[in-house]
C-alpha positions as a Markdown table, in Angstrom:
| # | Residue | x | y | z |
|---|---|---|---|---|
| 1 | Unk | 167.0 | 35.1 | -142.2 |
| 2 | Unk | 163.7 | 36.4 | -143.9 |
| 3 | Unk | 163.1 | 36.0 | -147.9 |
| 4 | Unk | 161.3 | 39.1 | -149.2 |
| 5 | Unk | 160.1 | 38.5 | -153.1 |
| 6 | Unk | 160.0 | 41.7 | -154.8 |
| 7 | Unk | 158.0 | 41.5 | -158.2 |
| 8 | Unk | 158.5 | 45.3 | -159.8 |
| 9 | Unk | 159.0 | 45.4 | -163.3 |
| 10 | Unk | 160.5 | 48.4 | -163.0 |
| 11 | Unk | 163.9 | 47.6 | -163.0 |
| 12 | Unk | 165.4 | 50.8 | -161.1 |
| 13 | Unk | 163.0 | 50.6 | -158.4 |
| 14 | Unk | 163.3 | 47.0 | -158.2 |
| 15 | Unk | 167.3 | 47.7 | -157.4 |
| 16 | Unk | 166.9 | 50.1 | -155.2 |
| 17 | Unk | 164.2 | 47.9 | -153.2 |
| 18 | Unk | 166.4 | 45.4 | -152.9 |
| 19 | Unk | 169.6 | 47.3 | -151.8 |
| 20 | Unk | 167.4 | 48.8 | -149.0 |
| 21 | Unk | 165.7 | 45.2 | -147.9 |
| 22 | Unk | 169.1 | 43.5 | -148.4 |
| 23 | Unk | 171.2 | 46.5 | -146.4 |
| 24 | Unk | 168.2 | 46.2 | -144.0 |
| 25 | Unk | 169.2 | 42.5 | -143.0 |
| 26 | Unk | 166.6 | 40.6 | -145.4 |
| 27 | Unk | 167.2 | 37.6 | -147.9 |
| 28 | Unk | 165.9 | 39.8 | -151.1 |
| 29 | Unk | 164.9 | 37.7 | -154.8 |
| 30 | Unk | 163.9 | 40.5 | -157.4 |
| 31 | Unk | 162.2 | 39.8 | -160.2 |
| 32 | Unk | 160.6 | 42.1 | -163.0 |
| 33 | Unk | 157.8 | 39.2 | -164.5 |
| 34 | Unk | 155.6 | 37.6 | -162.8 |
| 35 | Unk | 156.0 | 33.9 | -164.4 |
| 36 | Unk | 160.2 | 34.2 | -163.0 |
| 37 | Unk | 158.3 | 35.3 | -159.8 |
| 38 | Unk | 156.5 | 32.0 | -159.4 |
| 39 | Unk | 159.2 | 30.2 | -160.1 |
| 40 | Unk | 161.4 | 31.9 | -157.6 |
| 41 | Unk | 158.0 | 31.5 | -155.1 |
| 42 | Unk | 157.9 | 27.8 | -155.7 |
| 43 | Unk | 161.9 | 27.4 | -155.6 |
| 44 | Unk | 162.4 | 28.8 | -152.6 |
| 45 | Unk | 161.3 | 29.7 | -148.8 |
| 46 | Unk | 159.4 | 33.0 | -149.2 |
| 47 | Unk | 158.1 | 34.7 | -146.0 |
| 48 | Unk | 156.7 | 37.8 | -147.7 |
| 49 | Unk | 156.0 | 39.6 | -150.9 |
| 50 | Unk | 156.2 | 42.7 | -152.6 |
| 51 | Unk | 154.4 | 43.0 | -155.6 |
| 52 | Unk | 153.3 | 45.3 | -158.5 |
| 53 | Unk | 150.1 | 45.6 | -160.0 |
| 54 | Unk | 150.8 | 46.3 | -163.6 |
| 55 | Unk | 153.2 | 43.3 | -164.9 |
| 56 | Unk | 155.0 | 42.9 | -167.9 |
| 57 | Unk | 152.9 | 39.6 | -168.1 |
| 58 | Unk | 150.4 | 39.6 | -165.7 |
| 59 | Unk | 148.1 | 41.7 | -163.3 |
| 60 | Unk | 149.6 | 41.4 | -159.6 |
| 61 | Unk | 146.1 | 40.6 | -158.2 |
| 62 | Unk | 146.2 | 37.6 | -159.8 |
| 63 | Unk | 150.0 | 36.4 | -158.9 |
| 64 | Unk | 148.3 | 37.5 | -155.4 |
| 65 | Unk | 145.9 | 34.6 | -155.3 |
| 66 | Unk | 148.1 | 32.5 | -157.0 |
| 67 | Unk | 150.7 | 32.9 | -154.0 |
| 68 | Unk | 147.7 | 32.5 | -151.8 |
| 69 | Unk | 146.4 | 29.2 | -153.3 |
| 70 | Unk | 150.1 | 27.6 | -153.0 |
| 71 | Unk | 150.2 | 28.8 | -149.1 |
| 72 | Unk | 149.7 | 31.9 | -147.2 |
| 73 | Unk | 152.5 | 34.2 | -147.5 |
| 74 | Unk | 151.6 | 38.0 | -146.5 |
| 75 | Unk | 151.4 | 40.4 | -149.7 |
| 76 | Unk | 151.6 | 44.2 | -150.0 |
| 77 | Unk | 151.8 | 46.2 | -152.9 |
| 78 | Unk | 153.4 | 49.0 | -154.4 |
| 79 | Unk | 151.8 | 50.4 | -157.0 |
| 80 | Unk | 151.2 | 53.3 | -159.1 |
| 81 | Unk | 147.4 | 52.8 | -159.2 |
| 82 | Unk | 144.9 | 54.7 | -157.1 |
| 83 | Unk | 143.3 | 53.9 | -153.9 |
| 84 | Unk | 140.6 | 53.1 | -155.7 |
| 85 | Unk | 142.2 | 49.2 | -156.6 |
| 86 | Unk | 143.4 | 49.5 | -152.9 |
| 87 | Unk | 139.9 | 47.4 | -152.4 |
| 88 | Unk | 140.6 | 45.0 | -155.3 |
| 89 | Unk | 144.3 | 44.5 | -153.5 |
| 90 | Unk | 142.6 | 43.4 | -150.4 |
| 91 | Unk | 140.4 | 41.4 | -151.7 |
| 92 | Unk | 142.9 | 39.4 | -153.5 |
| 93 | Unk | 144.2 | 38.7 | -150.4 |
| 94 | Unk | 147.1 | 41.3 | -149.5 |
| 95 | Unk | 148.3 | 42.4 | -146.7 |
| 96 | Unk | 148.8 | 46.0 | -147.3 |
| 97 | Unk | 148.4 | 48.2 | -150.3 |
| 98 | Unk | 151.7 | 50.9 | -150.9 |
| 99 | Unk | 151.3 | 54.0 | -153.6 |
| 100 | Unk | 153.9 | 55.4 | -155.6 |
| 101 | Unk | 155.9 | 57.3 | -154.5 |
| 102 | Unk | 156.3 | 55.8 | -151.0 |
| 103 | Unk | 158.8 | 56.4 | -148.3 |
| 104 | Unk | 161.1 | 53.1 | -147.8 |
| 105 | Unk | 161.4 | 53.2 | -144.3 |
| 106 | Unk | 157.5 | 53.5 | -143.9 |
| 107 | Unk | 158.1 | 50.5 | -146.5 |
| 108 | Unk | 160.6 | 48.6 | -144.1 |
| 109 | Unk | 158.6 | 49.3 | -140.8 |
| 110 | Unk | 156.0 | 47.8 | -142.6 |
| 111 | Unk | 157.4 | 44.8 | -143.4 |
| 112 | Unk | 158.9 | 44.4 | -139.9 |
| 113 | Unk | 155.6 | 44.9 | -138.3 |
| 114 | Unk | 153.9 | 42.0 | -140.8 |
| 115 | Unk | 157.0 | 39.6 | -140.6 |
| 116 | Unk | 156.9 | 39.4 | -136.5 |
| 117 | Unk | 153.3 | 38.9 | -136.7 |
| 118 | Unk | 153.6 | 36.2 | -139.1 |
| 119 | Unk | 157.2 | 34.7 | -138.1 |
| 120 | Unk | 154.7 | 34.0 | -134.6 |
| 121 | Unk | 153.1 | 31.6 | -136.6 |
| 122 | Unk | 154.4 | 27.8 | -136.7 |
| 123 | Unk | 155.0 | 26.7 | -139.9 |
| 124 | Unk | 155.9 | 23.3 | -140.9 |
| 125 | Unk | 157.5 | 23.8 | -145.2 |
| 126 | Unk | 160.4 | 21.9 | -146.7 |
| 127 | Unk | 161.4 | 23.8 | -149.7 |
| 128 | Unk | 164.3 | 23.2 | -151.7 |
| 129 | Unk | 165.1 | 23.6 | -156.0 |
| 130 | Unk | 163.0 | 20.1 | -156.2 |
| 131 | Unk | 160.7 | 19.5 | -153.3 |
| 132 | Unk | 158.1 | 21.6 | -152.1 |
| 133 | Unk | 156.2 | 20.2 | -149.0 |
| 134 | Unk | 153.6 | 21.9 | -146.4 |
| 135 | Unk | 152.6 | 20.0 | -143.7 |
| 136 | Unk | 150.0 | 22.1 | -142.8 |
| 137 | Unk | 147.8 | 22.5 | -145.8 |
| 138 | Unk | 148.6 | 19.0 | -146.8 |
| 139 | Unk | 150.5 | 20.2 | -150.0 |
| 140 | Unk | 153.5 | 18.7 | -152.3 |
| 141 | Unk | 155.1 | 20.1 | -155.2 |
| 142 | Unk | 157.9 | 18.7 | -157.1 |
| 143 | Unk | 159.3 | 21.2 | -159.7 |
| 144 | Unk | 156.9 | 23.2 | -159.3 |
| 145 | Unk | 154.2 | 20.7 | -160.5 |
| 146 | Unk | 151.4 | 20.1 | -157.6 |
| 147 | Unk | 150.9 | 16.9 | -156.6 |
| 148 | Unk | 147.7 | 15.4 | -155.2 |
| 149 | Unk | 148.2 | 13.8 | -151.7 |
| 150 | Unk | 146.5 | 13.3 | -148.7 |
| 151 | Unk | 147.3 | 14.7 | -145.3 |
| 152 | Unk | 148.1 | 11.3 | -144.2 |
| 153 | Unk | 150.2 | 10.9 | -147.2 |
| 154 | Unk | 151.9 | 14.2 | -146.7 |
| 155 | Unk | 152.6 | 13.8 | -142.8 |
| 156 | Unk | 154.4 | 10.1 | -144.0 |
């Protein structure tokens, strides 16, 4: 099973995002801050993200390359914002870029079309509530913590 991450601080939505993904045969964590979203990121596998711009605590672009600096994970966002942060989205390193209102089974097509290109990929992660290991960027966590290691050390 897939792990979708859905960071939307609006609480309703939220809900009804992860009824849809959940009904739609997904593993769904919803979160409304982004600080509970990296902990949820780092705690578990995550194959994709949803994720607001404007956060109780934060500013999604940055959570974005956040994500993208822990290991490459496909991003798209729903926001209320205009197209005109679409370009700021990108560059942060997301996928796609959704506006409010949006239609959820554009929403789930989308998100099956990015998961089979990125399920294609190989990826070697251990994840569990403790342990955090990616074999191919040569990274550990534990608790959340990064720990410095080299690939040799990692692949041992």
């Amino acid at each position: 099973m897939q792990n979708i991450l859905v960071v939307e601080d609006d609480y309703d939505l939220n809900q009804a995002i992860c009824y849809s993904l959940k009904k739609s045969g997904y593993g769904v964590y919803g979160v409304t801050f982004m600080e509970k979203g990296k902990q949820t990121f780092i705690e578990n596998q995550i194959d994709l993200i949803l994720l607001d711009v404007n956060l109780p605590d934060g500013e999604g672009f940055s959570f974005c390359q956040w994500v993208k600096k822990q290991r490459e994970v496909p991003v798209i966002y729903l926001t209320a914002r205009d197209m005109e942060d679409a370009l700021a989205g990108y560059e942060s390193g997301a996928e796609d870029y959704v506006t409010k209102p949006f239609s959820i089974k554009i929403l789930l097509r989308k998100i099956e079309v990015i998961l089979k290109r990125t399920a294609s990929v190989n990826r070697q992660i251990f994840a569990d509530e403790y342990l955090y290991i990616d074999l191919d960027h040569a990274r550990v966590a534990v608790k959340g913590q990064e720990c410095p290691v080299t690939p040799t050390e990692c692949r041992l």
